[in-house]
N, C-alpha and C positions, 0 to 999 in steps of 0.2 A: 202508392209507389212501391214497386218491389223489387227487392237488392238480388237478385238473382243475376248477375253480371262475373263473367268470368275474365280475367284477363288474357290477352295474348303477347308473344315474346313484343317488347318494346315500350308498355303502356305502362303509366304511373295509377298507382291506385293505393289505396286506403284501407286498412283492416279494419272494420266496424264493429270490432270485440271489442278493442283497445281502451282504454280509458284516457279521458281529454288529455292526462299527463303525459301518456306512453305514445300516444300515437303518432304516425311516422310516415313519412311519403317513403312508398315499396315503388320499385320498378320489378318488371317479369321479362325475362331473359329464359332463353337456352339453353342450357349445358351443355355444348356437343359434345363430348366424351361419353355420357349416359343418357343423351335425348330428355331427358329431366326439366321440366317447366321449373325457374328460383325465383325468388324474389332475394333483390338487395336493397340495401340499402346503407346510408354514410353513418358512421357510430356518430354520437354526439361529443364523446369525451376524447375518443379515440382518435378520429375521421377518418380509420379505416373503414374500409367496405365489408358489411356483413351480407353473406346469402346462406339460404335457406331454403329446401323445398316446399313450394308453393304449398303442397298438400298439408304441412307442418303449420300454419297458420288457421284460427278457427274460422273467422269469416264471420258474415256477409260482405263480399267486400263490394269499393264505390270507385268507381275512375277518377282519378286526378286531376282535374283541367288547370293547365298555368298558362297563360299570356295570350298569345298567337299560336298556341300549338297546337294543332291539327289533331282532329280526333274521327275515328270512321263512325258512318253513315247511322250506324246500331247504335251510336251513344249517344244520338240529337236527344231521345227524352231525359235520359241521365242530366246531361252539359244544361238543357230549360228549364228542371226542377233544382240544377246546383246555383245557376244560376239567379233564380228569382229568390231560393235561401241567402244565398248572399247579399241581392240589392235588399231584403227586409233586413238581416243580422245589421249591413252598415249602417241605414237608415236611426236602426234603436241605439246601437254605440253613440251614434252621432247625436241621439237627442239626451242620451244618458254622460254626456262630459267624455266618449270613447272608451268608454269600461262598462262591463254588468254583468252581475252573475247566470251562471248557466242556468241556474233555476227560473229567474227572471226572464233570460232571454224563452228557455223554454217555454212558459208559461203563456208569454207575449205570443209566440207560433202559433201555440193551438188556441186561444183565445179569441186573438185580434186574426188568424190566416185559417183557422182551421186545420193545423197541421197537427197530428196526434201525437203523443208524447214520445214514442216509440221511434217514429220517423225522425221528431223532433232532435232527439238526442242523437239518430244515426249523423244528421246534417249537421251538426254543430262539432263532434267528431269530423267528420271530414273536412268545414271548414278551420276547426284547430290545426291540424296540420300544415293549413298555407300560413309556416314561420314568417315569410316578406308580409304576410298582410296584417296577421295578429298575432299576437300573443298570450301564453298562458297564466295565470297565475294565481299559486293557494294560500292562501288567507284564512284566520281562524275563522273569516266569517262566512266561508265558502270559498267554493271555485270560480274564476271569472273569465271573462274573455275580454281582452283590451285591445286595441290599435295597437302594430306594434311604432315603431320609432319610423319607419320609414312610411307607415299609413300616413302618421298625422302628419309628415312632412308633406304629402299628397293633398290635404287637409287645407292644410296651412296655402299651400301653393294656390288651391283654387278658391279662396277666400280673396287671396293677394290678386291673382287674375280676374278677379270677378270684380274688383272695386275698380282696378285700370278698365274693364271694358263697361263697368256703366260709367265711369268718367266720362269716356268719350263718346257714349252715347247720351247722358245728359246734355252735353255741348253740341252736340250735332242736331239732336230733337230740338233745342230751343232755337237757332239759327234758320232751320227748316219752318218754324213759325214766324220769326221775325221777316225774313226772307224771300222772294219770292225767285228770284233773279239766280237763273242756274249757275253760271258762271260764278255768282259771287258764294253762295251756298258751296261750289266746288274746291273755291279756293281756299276757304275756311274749313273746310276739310281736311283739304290737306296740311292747311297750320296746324291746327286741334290734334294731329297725330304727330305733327313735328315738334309739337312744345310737350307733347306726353313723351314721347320717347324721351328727349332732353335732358326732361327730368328726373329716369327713370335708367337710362344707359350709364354704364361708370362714364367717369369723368373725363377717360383719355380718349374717349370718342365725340367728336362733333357728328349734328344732324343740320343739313342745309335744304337748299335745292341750285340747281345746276346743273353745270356739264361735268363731263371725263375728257379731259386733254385726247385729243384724235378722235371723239364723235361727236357729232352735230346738233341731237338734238337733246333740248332741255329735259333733267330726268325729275321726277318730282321730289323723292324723297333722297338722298345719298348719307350714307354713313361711313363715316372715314377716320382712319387714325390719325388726330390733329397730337397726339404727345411727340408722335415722331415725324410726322410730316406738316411742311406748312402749304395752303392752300397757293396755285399760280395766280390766283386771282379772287379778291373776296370785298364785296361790295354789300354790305349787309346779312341778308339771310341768302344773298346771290354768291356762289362762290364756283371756280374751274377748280378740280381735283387731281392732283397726278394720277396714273392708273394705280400703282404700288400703294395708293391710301387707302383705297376703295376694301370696304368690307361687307356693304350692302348697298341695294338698289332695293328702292321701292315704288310703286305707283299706285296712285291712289283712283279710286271711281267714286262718282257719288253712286251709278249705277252701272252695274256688268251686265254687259249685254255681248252678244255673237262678236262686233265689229271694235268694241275697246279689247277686251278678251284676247282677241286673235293680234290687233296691233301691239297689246304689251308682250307677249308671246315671241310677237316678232324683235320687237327693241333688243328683249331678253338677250334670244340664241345671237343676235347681232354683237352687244355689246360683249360675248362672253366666247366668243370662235375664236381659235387658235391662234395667236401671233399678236390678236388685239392686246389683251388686259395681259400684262406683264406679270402681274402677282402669284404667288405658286399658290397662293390659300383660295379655298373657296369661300366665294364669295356668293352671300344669301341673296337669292331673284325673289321678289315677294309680290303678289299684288292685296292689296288691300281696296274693300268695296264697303260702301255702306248700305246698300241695297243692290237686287239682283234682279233680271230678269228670267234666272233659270230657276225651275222648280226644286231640283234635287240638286246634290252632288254628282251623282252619274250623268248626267248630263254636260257637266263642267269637266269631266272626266275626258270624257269621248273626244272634247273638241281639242283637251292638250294629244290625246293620244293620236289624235286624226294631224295634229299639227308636227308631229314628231315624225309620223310613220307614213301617213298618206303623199304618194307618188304626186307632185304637183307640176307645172310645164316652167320650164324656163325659157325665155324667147329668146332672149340671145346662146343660147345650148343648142333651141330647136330640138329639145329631148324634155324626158319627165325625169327627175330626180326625188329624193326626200331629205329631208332636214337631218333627220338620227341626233341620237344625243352621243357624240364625239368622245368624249372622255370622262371621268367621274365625275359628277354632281356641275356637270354644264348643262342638267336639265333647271328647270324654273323649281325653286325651294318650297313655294305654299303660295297658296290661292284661297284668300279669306273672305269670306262677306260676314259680315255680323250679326252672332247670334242665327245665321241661316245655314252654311256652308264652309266649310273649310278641307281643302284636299292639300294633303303636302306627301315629298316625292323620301323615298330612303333606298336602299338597297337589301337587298335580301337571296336568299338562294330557294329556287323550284321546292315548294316542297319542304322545306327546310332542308336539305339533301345540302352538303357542303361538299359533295362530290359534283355538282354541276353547278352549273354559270351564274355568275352572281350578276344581278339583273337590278336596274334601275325599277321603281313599284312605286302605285300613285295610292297611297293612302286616303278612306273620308273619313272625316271625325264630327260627332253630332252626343249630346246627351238627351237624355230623356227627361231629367226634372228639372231643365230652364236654365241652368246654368250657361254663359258665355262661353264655352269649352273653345267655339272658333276663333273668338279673339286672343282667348288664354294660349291656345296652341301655336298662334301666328306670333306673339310674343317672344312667347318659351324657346319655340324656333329659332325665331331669328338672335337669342342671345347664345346658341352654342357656336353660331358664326363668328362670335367674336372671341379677338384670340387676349381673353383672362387668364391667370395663372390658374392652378390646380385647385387652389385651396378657393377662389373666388367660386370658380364651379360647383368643387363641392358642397360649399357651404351654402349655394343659393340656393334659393327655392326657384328660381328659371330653371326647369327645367322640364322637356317634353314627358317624358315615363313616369314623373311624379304627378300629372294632371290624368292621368288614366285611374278610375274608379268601375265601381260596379255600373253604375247609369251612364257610362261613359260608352260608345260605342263605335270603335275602330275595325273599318272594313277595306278588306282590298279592294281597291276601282280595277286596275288597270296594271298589268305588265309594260313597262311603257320600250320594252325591246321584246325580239324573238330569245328564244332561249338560247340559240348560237350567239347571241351579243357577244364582243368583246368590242372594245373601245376604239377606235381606227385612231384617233390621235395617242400617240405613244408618249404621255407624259405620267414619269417616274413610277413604268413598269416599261415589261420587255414584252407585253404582247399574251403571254401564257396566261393560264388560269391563273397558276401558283404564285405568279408574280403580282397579277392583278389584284389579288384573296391579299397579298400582302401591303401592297399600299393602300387597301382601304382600309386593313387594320391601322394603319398610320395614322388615317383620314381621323375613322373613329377616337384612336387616344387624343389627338392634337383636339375635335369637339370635350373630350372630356376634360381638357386638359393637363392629359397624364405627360405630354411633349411639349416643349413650348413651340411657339413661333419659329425660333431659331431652327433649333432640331428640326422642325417638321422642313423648312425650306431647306436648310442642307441636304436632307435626305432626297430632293430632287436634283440640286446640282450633284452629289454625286453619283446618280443612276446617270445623268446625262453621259454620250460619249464622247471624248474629250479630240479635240479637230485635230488632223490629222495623226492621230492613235490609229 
């Protein structure tokens, strides 16, 4: 590997002089006043911004990579050699208690990977630097590298997720042996998820099956606020839901295939079009599958995307129309099979570019070392739907960004609009970007639960225009 990589204005990167202690994520900028390539960077004690001319730093230096961030064409072998140092570093943390010294780790590189010491030490410098993943720390007995507090929260989450989804995969394999009888293997199914959630959802939520007061047909899974609302109708694990309860929908398959796929799809954008469901909160569309008949994810992809966007006939129109996803997060939330596939929907900007349109995006999620990541994430998911107070969220280990790891691997499927999207149903924005950019900011805190319930639904009655104003 050779550090021969020079920065350009906008890219994060790494001094490889530095020592594990000093070293600092740089960004390189412009100066237009002297045309000057800087690097800056955030003080630690201070938080002010230090710059400095690039040329003033010794060097070799190494690119930065953090999260989703986009990096050009030239840096694929950089990003697969940072890459693979990093799934080996977590691997040894993780069998060493999440701490070891750099001697050790070094050692362990070129040993067990072949990596020379040289290189060894540059990659461990650069991943010191990412402060969100680990940590430094000197001890009489050397210097180490530890998990920092929000790894092992990471840690901890998919331990937690991985026991809920062989739960229900021990209960489903052994049913599937006792069993032969589709129907009945189906419906055991979908209990086996409704008595895991149950147990596993706070308390002011109930899990049924039934209807939504104004639609017809039976849904399989519903999750509802029972502290504050009571059920129109409840006959055991059969219950009608006002729409205002409703927090989630789910449907379960033993098997996905073209023709369930597309009807739950359909139910979905049905049950959640404008004027129907009353509630201002978004409300989680999920399907849940235990087996699949599609190979990949991009294949599950293609059929929501072709279901959102592909021109279809309507006979009483006697024209072609499309479905469109209407307004924020009226697209379907996650589409899980286990341990196979998992695609779920978020929003984001072209590019990361927050000068253009903020677009509905169909994410896949898959790991590499066998972990349940599909069912972890369909979980994790569906708990920022519910609307907990601040400190619940915080404190949980539910959550989507804490199950993302080095073997973890999140891929864009699908733009699931044009990049001119804006939302044709006008609820609680005016139409514009700037306004749009703003209520998803809302969307966002109320998932975190930096807003409550309340706030967040006030904030819709009063953008609405008030009748005859």
């Amino acid at each position: 590997m050779k550090f021969d990589y020079t920065p350009i204005p906008g890219e994060m990167f790494v001094d490889l002089s530095c020592s594990y202690r000093d070293v600092k994520v740089l960004q390189a900028y412009i100066d237009k006043e002297n045309n000057r390539l800087y690097a800056t960077y955030i003080d630690d004690e201070t938080a002010a911004f230090v710059k400095k001319p690039i040329e003033e730093y010794n060097g070799p230096f190494f690119p930065f990579f953090s999260g989703f961030r986009e990096h050009r064409k030239e840096l694929d072998e950089y990003y697969a050699f940072y890459m693979k140092i990093l799934s080996i570093v977590n691997d040894f943390l993780r069998a060493k208690n999440y701490s070891a010294s750099f001697v050790d780790i070094a050692t362990h590189l070129e040993t067990e990977h072949n990596i020379k010491t040289d290189i060894a030490t540059a990659s461990l410098t650069t991943l010191t630097a990412n402060n969100l993943i680990f940590t430094y720390k000197s001890l009489q007995s050397g210097e180490y590298l530890s998990f920092s507090k929000l790894k092992i929260q990471q840690e901890n989450s998919k331990l937690y997720y991985g026991s809920l989804a062989e739960e229900l995969k021990i209960k489903s394999d052994k049913i599937s042996l006792l069993v032969s009888h589709g129907q009945t293997v189906g419906n055991y199914r979908e209990f086996i998820l409704r008595d895991l959630l149950r147990k596993y959802l706070p308390s002011m939520f109930s899990v049924a099956t039934g209807f939504i007061e104004g639609f017809s047909r039976q849904l399989d899974i519903i999750i509802y606020d029972s502290l504050n609302f009571s059920p129109t109708f409840s006959e055991g694990d059969l219950v009608v839901i006002q729409q205002e309860a409703v927090r989630a929908v789910i449907e379960v398959k033993t098997n996905l295939n073209a023709t369930n796929l597309f009807e739950a799809l359909e139910m979905f954008h049905e049950i959640s079009l404008p004027g129907f469901l009353s509630t201002n909160l978004p409300i989680f569309k999920g399907i849940f599958a235990f087996s699949s008949e599609y190979v990949n994810a991009s294949s599950i992809s293609e059929v929501i995307d072709d279901f959102y966007n592909k021109p279809y006939y309507v006979d009483s129109l006697k024209s072609e129309m499309t479905r469109d996803i209407l307004y924020l997060y009226h697209e379907i939330t996650c589409v899980c099979v286990a341990k196979q596939h998992c695609l779920v929907t978020q929003y984001a900007y072209l590019k990361q570019d927050e000068s253009t349109n903020l677009l509905p995006i169909l994410l896949s999620v898959k790991d590499h070392k066998g972990l349940d990541i599909q069912t972890a994430t369909f979980l994790s998911r569906l708990f920022d739907y519910l609307d907990v107070g601040y400190y619940a969220k915080k404190s949980s280990i539910w959550n989507f960004s804490n199950l993302i790891r080095s073997s973890t691997e999140v891929q864009l499927e699908k733009a699931l609009a044009s990049a001119e999207w804006i939302p044709r149903t006008l609820i609680g924005h005016k139409g514009d970007h700037a306004s749009i950019k703003e209520r998803h900011k809302l969307f966002i805190k109320w998932f975190r639960g930096e807003i409550s319930t309340a706030e967040f639904i006030k904030s819709f009655i009063e953008e609405r225009p008030v009748e005859g104003g």
